[in-house]
N, C-alpha and C positions, 0 to 999 in steps of 0.2 A: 612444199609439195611432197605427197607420199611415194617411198619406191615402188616399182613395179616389182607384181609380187608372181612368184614363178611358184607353182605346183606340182610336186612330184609325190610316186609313191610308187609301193614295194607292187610286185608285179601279183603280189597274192589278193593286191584288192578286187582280182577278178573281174573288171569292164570288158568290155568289148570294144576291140579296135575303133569300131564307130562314137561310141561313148569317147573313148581315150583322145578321138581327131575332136569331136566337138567341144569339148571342156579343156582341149589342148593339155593336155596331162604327161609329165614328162615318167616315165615308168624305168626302172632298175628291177632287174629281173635277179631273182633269188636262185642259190647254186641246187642242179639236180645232179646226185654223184649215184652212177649207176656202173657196179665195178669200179675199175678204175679211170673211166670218162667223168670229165665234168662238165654239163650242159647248161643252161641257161634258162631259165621257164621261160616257157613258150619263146623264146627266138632259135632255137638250135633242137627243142624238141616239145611234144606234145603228149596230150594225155592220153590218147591212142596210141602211142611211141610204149607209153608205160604199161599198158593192158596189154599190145602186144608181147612185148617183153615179156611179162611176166607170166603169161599163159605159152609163150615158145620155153622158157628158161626157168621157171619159177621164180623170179627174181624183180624184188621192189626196191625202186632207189631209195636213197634218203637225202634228205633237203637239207640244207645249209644257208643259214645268217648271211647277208650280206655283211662285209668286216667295215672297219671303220673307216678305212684308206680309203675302200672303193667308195665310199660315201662322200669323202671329202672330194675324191678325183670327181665325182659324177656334180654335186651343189657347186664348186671353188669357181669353175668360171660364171654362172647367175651371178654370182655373187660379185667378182671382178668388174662384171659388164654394170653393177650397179643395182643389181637386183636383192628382193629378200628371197626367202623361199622356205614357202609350208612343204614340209615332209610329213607323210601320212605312212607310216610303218605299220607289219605284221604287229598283234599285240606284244607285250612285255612279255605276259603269261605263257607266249608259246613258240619265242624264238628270241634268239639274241638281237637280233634285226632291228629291234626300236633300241635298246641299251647302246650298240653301236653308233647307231645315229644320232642320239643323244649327244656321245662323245665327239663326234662329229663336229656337232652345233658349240661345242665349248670352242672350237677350233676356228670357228667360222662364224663370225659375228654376223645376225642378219640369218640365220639358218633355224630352223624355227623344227622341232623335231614334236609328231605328235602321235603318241602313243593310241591307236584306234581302241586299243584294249579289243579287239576284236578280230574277226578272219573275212576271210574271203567278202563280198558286196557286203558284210558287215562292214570292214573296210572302205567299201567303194562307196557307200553312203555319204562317208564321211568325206571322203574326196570329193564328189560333187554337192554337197553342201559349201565347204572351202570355195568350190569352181563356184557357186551364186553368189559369195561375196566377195570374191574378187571381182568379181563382172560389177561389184554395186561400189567398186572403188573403197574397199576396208584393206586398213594398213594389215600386214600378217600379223604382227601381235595382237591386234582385237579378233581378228578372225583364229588363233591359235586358242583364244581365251574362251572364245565360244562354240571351238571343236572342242575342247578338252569338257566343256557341261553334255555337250551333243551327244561324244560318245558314250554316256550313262545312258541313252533314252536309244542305244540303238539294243532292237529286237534279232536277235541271227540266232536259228535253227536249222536242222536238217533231218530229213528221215533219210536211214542207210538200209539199204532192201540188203546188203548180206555184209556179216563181221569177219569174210574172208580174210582181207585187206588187212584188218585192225589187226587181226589174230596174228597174220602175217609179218606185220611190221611191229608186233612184242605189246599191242597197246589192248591187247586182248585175250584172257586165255582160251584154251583148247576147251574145257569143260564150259564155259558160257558160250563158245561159238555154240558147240553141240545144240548146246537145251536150246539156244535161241531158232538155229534149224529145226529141229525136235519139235515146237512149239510154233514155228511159221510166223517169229516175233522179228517185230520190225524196229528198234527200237528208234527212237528221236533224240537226235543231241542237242544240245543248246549253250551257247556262251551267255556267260557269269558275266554280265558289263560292269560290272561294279571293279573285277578285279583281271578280268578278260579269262578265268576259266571254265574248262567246258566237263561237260558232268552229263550223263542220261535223264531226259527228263519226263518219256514217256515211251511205251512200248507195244505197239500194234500187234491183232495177232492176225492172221490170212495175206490175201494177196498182196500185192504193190499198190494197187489199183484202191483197194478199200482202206489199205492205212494211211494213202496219200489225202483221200477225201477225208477221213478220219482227221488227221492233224491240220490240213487245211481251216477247217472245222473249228479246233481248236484252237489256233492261231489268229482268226479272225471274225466268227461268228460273233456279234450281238456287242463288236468294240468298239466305243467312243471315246478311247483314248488314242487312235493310232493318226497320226499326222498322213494326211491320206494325196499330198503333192506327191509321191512315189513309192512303189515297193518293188522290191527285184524278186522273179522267180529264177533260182542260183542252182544248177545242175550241172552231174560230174559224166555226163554224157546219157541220155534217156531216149526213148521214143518219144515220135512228133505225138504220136496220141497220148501219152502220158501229160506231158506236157499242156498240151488243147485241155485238155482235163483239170488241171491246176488252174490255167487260167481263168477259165469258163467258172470256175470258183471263187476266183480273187476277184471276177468282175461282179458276182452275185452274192460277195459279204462287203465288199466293200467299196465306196465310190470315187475308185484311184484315178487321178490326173495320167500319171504315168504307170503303164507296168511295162518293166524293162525285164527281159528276157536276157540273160547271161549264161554262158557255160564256165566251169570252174577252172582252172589252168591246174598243173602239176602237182603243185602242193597240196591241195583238197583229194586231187583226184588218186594221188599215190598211195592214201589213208582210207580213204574211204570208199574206192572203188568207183562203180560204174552202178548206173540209176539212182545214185544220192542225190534227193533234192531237197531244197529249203525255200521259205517266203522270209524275204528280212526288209525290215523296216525299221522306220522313227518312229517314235512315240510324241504326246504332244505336252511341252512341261510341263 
């Protein structure tokens, strides 16, 4: 008889509470160090915590790897009680947080560590794929072996309405924020699945409003490759009507089972600011 397989991941795979009770998801939340406080993503602060802040103070945290210990302390008793456990971590490419857990799983026979190669409901994809085959009674090794093909075919982008953020936190200079205000350019990030990194892959020029339908557009118009059981529309705080707008899109390129609506937790939202949004999805092999 196979063990009961316990499901966790890094708090950056951005679910919703709701999501997180229904797939029973057990979550370890990633360090937000703002001065000298250390918080918690989303349990001890939020991503309006961080706009405030930084619009009273000028001042963006910076995020931190869950270390190895706390890995061991959070999987050790699943594991005691007799259980396996799929860990779904931040990518390789963009934080220590899967290398950790990794080390972890050498420590902890039965600990099954899975690099999403991806961020935010990129991530969370891949947590509730794992959540369908646990529910279909798959040991975590075969379900580790076929999150590890899965994460190749996931799709995660974002359009970022301003490079304030980026600029701010060194991942952007002064003379590209300029031109891109300059120019009313929006541009669209996207992760690398191959390797989980993320690079600009297209660049909108006018409102919110037009580069939203714009890359929507682009993302989904006229695709018969996309595995159409779910897509998540993934924002780092926006308007209802922005929002109604994206989906009123996703439902008119394509004929999804589920569209799950998410907002981004701390670590999306520290980076990228406020009105970044994305459609992310599976592809079909």
């Amino acid at each position: 008889m196979s063990k009961k397989v316990i499901l966790c991941a890094d708090s950056t795979c951005d679910l919703s509470p709701e999501l997180i009770e229904k797939y029973n998801v057990h979550i370890y939340p990633l360090h937000v160090l703002v001065g000298e406080q250390n918080y918690s993503d989303g349990v001890d602060i939020t991503p309006d915590d961080i706009y405030a802040t930084y619009h009273e103070k000028g001042i963006l945290p910076k995020t931190a790897a869950v270390n190895t210990s706390e890995y061991i302390d959070f999987c050790k008793p699943f594991i005691d009680e007799g259980n396996e456990v799929i860990y779904i971590s931040l990518g390789s490419a963009l934080s220590s947080s899967h290398n950790n857990c990794r080390i972890a799983s050498t420590e902890l026979p039965g600990l099954y560590a899975i690099d999403s190669r991806n961020l935010s409901t990129g991530s969370g994809l891949l947590v509730l794929e794992a959540a369908d085959r646990i529910e279909k009674g798959m040991s975590a090794a075969e379900i580790a072996e076929e999150l590890n093909e899965i994460a190749g075919r996931v799709s995660a982008s974002f359009v970022i309405d301003t490079l304030e953020f980026l600029h701010k936190g060194g991942r952007c200079s002064a003379l590209a924020m300029l031109g891109a205000n300059m120019l009313r350019l929006k541009p669209s990030i996207k992760v690398d699945n191959t390797d989980g990194s993320m690079g600009v892959d297209k660049k909108y020029r006018g409102s919110l409003e037009k580069a939203l339908e714009q890359y929507v557009a682009d993302q989904l118009k006229d695709r018969t490759d996309i595995d159409t059981r779910r897509i998540f529309i993934t924002h780092s705080g926006i308007s209802e009507e922005r929002i109604e707008l994206v989906h009123s899109l996703v439902k008119e390129y394509g004929d999804f089972e589920e569209i799950l609506i998410t907002r981004a937790g701390c670590t999306i939202s520290s980076h990228c600011g406020p009105n970044t949004l994305g459609v992310l999805f599976i592809t079909k092999p």
